[in-house]
C-alpha positions as CSV (number, residue, x, y, z in Angstrom):
1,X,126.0,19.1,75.7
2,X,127.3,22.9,75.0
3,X,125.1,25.6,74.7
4,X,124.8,26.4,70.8
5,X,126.9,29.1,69.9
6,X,125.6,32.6,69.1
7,X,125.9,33.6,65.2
8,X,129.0,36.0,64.4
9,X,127.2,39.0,62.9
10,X,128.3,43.0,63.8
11,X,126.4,46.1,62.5
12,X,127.4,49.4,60.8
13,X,125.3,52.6,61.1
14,X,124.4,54.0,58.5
15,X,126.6,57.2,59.3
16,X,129.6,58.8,57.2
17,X,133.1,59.0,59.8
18,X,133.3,62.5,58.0
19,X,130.1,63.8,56.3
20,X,132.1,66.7,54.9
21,X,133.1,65.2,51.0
22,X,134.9,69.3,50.6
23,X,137.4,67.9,53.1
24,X,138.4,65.6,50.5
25,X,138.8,62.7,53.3
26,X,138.5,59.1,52.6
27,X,135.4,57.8,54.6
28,X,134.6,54.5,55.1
29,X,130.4,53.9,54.5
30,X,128.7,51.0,56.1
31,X,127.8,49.3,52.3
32,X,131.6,49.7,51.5
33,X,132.5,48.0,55.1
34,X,130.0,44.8,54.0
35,X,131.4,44.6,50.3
36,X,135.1,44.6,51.7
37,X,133.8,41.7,54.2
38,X,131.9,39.8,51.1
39,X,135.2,40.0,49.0
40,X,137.6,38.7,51.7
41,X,135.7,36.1,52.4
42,X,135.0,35.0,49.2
43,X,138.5,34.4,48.5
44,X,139.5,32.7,51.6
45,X,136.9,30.2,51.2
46,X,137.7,29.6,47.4
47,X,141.4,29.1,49.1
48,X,139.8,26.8,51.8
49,X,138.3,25.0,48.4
50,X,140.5,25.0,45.7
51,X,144.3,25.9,47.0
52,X,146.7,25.2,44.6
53,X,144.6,23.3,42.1
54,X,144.7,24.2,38.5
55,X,143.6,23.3,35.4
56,X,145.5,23.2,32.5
57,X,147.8,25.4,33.7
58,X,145.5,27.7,35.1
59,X,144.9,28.3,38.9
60,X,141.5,27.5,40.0
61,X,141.4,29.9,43.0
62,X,141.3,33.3,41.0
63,X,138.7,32.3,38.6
64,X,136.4,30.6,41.0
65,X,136.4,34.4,42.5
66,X,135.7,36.1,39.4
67,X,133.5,34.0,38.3
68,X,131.0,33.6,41.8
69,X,131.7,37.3,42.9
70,X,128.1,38.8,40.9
71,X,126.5,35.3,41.7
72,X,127.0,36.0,45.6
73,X,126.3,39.9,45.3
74,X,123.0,39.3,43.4
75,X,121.6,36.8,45.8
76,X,118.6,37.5,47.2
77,X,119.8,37.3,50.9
78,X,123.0,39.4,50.5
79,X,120.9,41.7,48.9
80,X,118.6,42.2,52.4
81,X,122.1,42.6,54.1
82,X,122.6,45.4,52.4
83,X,119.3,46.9,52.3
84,X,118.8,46.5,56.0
85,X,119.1,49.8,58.5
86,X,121.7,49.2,60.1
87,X,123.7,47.1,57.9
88,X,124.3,43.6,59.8
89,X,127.3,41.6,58.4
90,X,126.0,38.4,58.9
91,X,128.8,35.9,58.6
92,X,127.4,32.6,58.6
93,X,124.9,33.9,56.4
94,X,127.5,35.1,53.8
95,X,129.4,31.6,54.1
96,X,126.9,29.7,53.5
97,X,125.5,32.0,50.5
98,X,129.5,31.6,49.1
99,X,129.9,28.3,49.3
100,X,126.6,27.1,47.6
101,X,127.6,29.4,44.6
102,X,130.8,27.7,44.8
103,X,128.4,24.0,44.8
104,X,126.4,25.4,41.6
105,X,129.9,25.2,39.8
106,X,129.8,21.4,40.0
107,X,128.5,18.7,37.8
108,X,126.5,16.0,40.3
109,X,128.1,13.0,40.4
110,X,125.8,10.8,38.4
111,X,125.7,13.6,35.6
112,X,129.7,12.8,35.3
113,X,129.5,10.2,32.5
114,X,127.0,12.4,30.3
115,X,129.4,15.3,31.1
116,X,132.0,13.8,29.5
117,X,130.5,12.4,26.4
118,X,128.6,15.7,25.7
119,X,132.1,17.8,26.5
120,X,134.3,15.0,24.0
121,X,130.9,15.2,21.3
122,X,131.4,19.3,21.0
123,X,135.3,19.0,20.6
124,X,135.0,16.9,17.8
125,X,132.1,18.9,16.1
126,X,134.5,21.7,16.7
127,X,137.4,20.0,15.0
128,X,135.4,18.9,12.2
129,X,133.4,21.9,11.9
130,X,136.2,24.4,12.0
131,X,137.1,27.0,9.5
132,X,140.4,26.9,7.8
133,X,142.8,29.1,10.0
134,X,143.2,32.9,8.7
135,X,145.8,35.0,10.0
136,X,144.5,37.7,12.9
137,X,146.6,40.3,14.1
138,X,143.7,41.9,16.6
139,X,141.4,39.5,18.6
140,X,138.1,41.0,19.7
141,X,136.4,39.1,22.4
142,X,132.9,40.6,23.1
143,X,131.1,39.6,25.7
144,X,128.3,41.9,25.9
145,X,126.3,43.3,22.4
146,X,126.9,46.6,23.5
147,X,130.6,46.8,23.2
148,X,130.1,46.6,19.6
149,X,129.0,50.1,19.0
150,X,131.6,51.6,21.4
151,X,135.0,49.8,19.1
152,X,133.5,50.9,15.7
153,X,135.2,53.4,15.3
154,X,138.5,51.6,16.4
155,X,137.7,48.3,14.3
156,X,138.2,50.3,11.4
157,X,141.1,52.8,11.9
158,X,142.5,49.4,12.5
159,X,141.4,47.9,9.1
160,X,142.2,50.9,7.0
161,X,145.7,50.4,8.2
162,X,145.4,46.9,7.1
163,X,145.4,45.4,10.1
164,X,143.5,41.8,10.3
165,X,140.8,42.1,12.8
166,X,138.5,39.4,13.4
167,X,135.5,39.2,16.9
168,X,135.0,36.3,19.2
169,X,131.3,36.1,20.7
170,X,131.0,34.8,24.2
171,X,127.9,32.5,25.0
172,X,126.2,35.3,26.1
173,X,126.3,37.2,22.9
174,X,126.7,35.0,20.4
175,X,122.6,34.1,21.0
176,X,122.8,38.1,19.8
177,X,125.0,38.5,16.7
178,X,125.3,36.7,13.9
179,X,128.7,34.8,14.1
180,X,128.3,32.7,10.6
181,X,130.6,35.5,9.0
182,X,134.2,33.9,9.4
183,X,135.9,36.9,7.9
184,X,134.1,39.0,10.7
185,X,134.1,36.5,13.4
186,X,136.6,33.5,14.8
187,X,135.3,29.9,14.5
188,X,135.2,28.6,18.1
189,X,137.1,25.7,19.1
190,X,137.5,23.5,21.9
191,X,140.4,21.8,23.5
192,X,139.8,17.9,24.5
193,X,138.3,17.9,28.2
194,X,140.9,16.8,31.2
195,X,137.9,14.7,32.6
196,X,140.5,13.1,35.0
197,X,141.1,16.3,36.2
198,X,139.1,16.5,39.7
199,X,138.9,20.3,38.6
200,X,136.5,18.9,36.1
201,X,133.9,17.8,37.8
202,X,134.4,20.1,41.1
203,X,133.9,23.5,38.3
204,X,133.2,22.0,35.6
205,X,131.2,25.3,34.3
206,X,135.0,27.1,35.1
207,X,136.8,24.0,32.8
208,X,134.6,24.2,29.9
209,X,135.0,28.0,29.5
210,X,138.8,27.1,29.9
211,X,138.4,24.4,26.9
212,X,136.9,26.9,24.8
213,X,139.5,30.1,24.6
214,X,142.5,27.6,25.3
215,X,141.6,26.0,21.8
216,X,140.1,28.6,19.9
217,X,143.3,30.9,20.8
218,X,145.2,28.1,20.3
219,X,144.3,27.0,16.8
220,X,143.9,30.6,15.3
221,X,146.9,31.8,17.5
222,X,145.9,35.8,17.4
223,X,148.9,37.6,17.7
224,X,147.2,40.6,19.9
225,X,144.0,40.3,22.1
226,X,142.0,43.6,22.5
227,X,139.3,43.1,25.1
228,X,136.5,45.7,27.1
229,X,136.5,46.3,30.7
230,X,138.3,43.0,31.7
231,X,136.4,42.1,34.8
232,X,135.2,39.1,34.0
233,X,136.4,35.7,34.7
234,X,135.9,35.1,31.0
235,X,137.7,37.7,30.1
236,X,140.5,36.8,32.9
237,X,140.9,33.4,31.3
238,X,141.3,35.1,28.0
239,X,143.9,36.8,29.1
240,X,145.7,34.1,30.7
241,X,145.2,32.1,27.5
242,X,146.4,34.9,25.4
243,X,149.8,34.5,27.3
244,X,150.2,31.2,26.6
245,X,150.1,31.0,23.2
246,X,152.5,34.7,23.2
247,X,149.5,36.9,22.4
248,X,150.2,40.4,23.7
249,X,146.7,42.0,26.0
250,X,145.6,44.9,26.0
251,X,142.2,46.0,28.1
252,X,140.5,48.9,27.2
253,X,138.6,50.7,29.8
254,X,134.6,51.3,30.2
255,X,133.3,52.2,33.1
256,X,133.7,53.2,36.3
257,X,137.0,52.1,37.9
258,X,138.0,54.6,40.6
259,X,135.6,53.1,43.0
260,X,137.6,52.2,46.7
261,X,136.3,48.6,46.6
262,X,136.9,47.4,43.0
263,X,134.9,43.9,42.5
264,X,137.2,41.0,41.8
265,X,137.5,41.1,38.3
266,X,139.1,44.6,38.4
267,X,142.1,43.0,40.9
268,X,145.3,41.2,39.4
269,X,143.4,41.9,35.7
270,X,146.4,39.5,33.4
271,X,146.5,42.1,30.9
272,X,150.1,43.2,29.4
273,X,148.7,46.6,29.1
274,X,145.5,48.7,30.5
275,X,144.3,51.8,28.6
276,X,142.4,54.0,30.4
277,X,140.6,57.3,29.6
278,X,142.3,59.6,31.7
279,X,144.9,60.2,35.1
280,X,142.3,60.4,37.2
281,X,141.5,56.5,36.9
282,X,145.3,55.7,37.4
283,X,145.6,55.0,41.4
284,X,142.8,52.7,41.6
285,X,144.1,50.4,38.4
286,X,147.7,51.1,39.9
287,X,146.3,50.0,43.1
288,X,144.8,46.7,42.5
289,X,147.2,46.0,39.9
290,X,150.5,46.5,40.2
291,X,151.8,44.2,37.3
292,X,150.1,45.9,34.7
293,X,151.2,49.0,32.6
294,X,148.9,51.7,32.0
295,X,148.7,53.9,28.9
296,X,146.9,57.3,28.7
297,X,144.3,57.0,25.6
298,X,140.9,58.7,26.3
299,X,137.7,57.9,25.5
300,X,136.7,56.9,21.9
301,X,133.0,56.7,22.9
302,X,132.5,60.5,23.4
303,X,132.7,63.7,20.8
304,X,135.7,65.5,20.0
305,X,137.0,67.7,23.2
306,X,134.6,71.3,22.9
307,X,135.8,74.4,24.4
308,X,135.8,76.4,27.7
309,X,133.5,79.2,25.2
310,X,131.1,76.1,24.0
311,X,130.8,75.5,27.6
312,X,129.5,78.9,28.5
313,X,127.2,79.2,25.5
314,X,125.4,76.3,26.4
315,X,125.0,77.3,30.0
316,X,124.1,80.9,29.2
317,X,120.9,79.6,26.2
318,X,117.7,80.5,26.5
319,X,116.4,77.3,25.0
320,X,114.7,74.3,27.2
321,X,117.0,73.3,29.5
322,X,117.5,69.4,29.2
323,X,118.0,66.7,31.9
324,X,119.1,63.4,30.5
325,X,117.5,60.6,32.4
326,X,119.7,57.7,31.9
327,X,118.5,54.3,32.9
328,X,121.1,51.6,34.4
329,X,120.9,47.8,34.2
330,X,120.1,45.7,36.8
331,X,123.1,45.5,39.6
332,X,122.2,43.5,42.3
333,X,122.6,44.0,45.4
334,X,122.7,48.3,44.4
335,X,120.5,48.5,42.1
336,X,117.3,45.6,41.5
337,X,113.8,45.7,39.6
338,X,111.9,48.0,41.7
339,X,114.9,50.4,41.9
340,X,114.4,51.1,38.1
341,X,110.9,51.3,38.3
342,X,111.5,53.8,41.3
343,X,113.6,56.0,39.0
344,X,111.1,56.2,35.8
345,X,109.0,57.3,38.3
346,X,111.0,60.1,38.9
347,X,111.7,60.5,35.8
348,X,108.1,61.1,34.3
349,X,107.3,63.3,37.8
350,X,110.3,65.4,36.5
351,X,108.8,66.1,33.6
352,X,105.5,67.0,34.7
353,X,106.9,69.1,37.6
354,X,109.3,71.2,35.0
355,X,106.8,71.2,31.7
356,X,109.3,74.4,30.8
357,X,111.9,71.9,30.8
358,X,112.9,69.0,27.9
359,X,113.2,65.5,30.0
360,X,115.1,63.3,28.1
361,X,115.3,59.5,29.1
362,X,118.0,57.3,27.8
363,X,117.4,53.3,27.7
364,X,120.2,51.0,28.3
365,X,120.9,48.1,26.5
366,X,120.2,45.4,29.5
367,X,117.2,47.4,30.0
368,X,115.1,48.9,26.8
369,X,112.1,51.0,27.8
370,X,108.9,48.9,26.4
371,X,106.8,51.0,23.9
372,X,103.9,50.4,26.4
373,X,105.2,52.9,28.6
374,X,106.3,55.2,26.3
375,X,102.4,55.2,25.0
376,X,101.2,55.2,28.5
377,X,103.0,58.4,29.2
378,X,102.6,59.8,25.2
379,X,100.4,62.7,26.5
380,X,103.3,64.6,28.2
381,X,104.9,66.6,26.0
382,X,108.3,67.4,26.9
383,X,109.1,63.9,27.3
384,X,111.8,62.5,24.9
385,X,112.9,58.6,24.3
386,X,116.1,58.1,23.4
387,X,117.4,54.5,22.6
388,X,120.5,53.1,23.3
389,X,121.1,51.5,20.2
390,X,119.2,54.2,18.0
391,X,120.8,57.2,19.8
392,X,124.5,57.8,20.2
393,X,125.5,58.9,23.8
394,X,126.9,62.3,21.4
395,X,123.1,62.6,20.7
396,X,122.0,62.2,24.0
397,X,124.4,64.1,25.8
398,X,124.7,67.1,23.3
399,X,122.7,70.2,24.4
400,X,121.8,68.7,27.9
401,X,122.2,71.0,31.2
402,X,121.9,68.2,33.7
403,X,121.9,64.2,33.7
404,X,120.6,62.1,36.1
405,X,121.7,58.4,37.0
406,X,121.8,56.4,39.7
407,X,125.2,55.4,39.8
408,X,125.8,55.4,35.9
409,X,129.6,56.2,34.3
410,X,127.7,58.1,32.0
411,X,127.5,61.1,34.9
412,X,131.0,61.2,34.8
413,X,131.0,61.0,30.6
414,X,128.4,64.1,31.0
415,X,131.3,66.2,32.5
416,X,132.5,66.1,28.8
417,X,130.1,67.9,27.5
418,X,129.6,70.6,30.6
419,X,126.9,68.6,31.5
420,X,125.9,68.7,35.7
421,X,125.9,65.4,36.9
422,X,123.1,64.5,39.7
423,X,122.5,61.0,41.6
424,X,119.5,59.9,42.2
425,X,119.7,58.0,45.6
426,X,117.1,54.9,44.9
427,X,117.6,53.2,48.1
428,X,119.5,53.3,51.7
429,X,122.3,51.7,49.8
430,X,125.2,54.3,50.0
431,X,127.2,54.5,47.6
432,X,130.8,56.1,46.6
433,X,129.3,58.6,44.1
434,X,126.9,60.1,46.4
435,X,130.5,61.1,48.1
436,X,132.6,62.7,45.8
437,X,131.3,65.9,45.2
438,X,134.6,67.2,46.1
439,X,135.6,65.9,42.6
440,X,132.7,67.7,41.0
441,X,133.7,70.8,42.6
442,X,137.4,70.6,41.8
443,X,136.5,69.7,38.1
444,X,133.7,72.4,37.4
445,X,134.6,75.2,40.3
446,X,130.8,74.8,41.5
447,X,129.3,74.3,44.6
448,X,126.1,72.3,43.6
449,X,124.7,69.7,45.5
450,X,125.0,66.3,43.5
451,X,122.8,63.6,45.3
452,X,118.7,63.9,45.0
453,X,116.1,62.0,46.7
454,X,113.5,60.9,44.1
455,X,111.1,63.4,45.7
456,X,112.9,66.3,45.4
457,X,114.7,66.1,41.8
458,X,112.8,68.7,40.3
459,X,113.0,71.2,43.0
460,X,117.2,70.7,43.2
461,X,117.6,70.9,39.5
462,X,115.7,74.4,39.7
463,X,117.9,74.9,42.9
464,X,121.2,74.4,40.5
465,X,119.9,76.6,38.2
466,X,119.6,79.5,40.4
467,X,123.0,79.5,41.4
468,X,123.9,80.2,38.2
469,X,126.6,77.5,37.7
470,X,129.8,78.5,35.9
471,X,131.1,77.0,32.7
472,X,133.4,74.5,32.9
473,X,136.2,72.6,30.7
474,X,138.2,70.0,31.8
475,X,140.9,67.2,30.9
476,X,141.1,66.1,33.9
477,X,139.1,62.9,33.5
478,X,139.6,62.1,29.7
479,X,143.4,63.0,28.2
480,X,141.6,62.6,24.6
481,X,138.7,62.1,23.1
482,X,136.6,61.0,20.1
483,X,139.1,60.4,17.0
484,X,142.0,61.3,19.1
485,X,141.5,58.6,21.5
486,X,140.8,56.0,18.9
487,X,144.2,57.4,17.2
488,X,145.7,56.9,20.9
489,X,144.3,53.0,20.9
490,X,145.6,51.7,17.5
491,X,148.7,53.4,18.1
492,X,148.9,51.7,21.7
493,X,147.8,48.4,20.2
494,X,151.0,48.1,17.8
C-alpha cells in the first residue's frame, strides 16, 4: 500500500514585491495571489462539472461561477485562509469547499418529484395570475433596495420624456418593496420547467432563476433592459435573456471596478453596453470584457461638479473639521461581523480622541446602526448618525475634511467633494486600496498617508492636517456628475 500523499498547499508572505505604491508598480499581495487561485479553480471545476451543458439555451458553466463565487468566498474555512499569517493556499481545502457549494445547487433525488409539481404549480399561478401585458420601453431589474434611491433621479428624466419605465424585484427585494403596483412594477412570470433536463435537478436553484426572467422578459418583451452593477449571476441571466427576446442591455456602474482581480460577475458581463463614471474605470472593464462597449456617463449619485475655489474654501474653514465614518456591509472573507464592530470602535474612540472635531458616521443599508448604540454612546457630543436611507451621500459627504472606510467606493466618491480619503486596515487582509496612494497623489497633488491602523486614526488625521493639504479638483474619476450624468444615461439608453 502507498504512502498517503502529502496535501498540495504553498504559502505567501505577507510582504509587498515593491512596497513603494509612488513607483506606480503593479504588485502582486499575497490575498490577491489566493483570490486569483480561488477564481481559477472555481471555474475549472464548474468545467470538470458542467462542460457544455445548457439549459434553455443558456450555458451552465458561466452561471454556476457567478452564482457560487460569494458562496465559496464567504465560507467560513476560505475565510481562515485568508486571515491566516502567512497565507496558505490550501488546495484540497479549496476543492472540496467548491465543489460542495456546487452540491448545494442540487435538488436530492427523492425531493425530484415534489420539485416538479411545486415548479409546474407556480407556472400556472403565474399564467393565471398575470397582468395584462403593457408596453415597456426601460426594464429595471433591482436586486438590492438600495439601488432604488441611486436611479431616482434617472427613472424620471426618463418618464418626463415619456418614456415607459416599469421595475422588476428580484427574490431578494421583492420581500422589501411593495410590487402590487403593476404600473410601477412587472408581473413575474415563469416559463414551464425542462424537468427532463438533467440541468434541472443537477442546479435546479440556477434553472428556476432561468424560468423566471426567460418568461417574465418573454411575455412583457421590454424593448431595453437597464440594470446596476451587473455582477450577479441574476443579473448575467438577465442579460442573456434580454438578448433573446432582442432587448438591448445596458449596465450602469456602482462600485468599485478597477480592482486587479475583478470577482466573476465583473468578467464576460452580456451587456450590449457598460456606462461607467469615468476613464479611469475603463482598463479594468476593457480588460475582463472585451465584447462590451463602454460609454462615458458619470455618476448620477453625487452633486453637481464644485470648483477648484470651493475646494480651497472648504480646506482653508475654521469650522469643526468633519470625518465621515462610513460603515460597509458584510464581505466575507474581507470584511466579517467583528470587522465592523472593530471599526465603530474606532469610530467612537475618534471622536472622543478629537472632541474639537465633528465625527460623522454613516450607516449602510445591509448594515443600519441599531438605536441601542447610538443611546449607548448619546453622551458624546460631537458624534453625528447619519442614515443611509434618511441621509443622501450629498448630505453626508458635504462639508467633510476626511472619510474613513474600510474598503468602501464611497472613499473614492469623497474625492468629489475634496474630501481626503483614509482606510482603515481592520485585519491582516491586504487589500488593493491600502496600495494605491499613488492614485491619491496624482489626483490631489498630496503626499498624505492613506492607510490607518484602528489605533492610530486620530493621531494620522491630526497628522494630515498639519501638512496642510492643498485643494484639489479633479475629473479624472467622474467625466460628469449629478444632473449631467443622469442627462449622459437617458441619452445613452436611447
Amino acid at each position: 500500500m502507498s504512502e498517503p500523499r502529502s496535501p498540495r498547499f504553498f504559502t505567501f508572505r505577507s510582504r509587498l514585491t515593491n512596497p513603494d505604491p509612488i513607483a506606480g508598480a503593479v504588485t502582486r499581495s499575497s490575498s490577491r495571489m489566493l483570490h486569483e487561485f480561488i477564481i481559477s479553480k472555481t471555474a475549472e471545476l464548474t468545467e470538470q462539472r458542467f462542460g457544455d451543458l445548457s439549459y434553455k439555451g443558456f450555458a451552465m458553466k458561466p452561471i454556476i461561477e457567478h452564482k457560487v463565487y460569494w458562496q465559496i468566498m464567504s465560507d467560513p474555512e476560505i475565510e481562515e485562509l485568508f486571515r491566516e499569517d502567512p497565507i496558505r493556499v490550501d488546495e484540497p481545502r479549496i476543492v472540496r469547499v467548491i465543489n460542495r457549494k456546487i452540491d448545494l445547487l442540487g435538488t436530492p433525488p427523492l425531493m425530484y418529484p415534489l420539485r416538479i409539481v411545486k415548479d409546474v404549480g407556480y407556472w400556472l399561478m403565474s399564467v393565471l395570475k398575470s397582468s395584462p401585458r403593457q408596453p415597456t420601453d426601460v426594464v429595471i431589474p433591482i436586486n438590492q433596495k438600495k439601488y432604488f434611491p441611486y436611479l431616482q433621479k434617472v427613472e424620471q428624466e426618463l418618464r418626463d420624456t415619456g418614456t415607459s419605465v416599469r421595475y422588476y424585484a428580484y427574490d431578494k427585494c421583492r420581500r422589501d418593496v411593495d410590487v402590487s403596483d403593476t404600473r410601477r412594477f412587472m408581473r413575474e412570470r415563469r416559463d414551464f420547467p425542462a424537468f427532463w433536463n438533467q440541468c434541472y435537478f443537477r442546479a435546479d436553484t440556477v434553472c428556476r432563476a432561468i424560468d423566471k426572467i426567460l418568461g417574465t422578459w418573454g411575455y412583457h418583451l421590454p424593448q431595453k433592459t437597464f440594470v446596476v452593477e451587473g455582477d450577479t449571476s441574476i443579473l448575467h441571466i438577465t442579460g442573456l435573456a434580454s438578448r433573446m427576446i432582442g432587448s438591448k442591455s445596458f449596465c450602469l456602474q456602482w462600485g468599485f471596478v478597477g480592482t486587479p482581480v475583478p470577482k466573476t460577475g465583473w468578467r464576460n458581463m452580456p451587456f450590449d453596453r457598460f456606462l461607467a463614471w469615468g476613464e479611469f474605470f475603463r482598463e479594468s472593464v476593457e480588460d475582463y470584457n472585451p465584447d462590451i462597449q463602454i460609454r462615458m456617463v458619470g455618476h448620477p449619485g453625487l452633486e453637481e461638479r464644485g470648483t477648484e475655489s470651493d475646494s480651497a474654501a472648504r480646506l482653508s474653514s475654521e469650522s469643526p473639521r468633519i470625518i465621515l465614518f462610513a460603515v460597509q456591509k458584510i464581505m466575507r472573507p474581507f470584511i466579517n461581523q467583528d470587522d465592523l464592530e472593530r471599526f465603530m470602535e474606532a469610530a467612537i474612540q475618534t471622536a472622543r480622541d478629537l472632541p474639537d472635531y465633528q465625527i460623522r458616521i454613516r450607516s449602510h443599508p445591509n448594515y443600519p446602526i441599531p438605536e441601542d448604540v447610538k443611546e449607548q454612546y448619546a453622551d458624546i457630543p460631537n458624534i453625528e448618525w447619519h442614515d443611509y436611507f434618511r441621509s443622501t451621500l450629498d448630505e453626508s459627504l458635504r462639508n467633510a475634511h476626511m472619510c474613513v472606510t474600510i474598503s468602501s467606493t464611497l472613499a473614492l466618491e469623497a474625492l468629489h467633494y475634496g474630501v481626503i480619503p483614509l482606510y482603515l486596515k481592520i485585519n491582516t487582509i491586504e487589500l488593493y486600496l491600502h496600495r494605491i496612494g499613488h492614485l491619491f497623489r496624482k489626483i490631489t497633488g498630496n503626499q498624505y498617508p492613506h492607510v490607518a491602523e484602528p489605533g492610530s486614526v486620530a493621531s494620522l488625521i491630526k497628522k494630515i492636517d498639519s501638512m496642510k493639504p492643498k485643494p484639489f479638483y479633479t475629473q479624472h474619476l467622474f467625466s460628469d456628475t449629478g444632473d449631467s450624468a443622469v442627462q449622459n444615461i437617458v441619452s445613452a439608453l436611447k
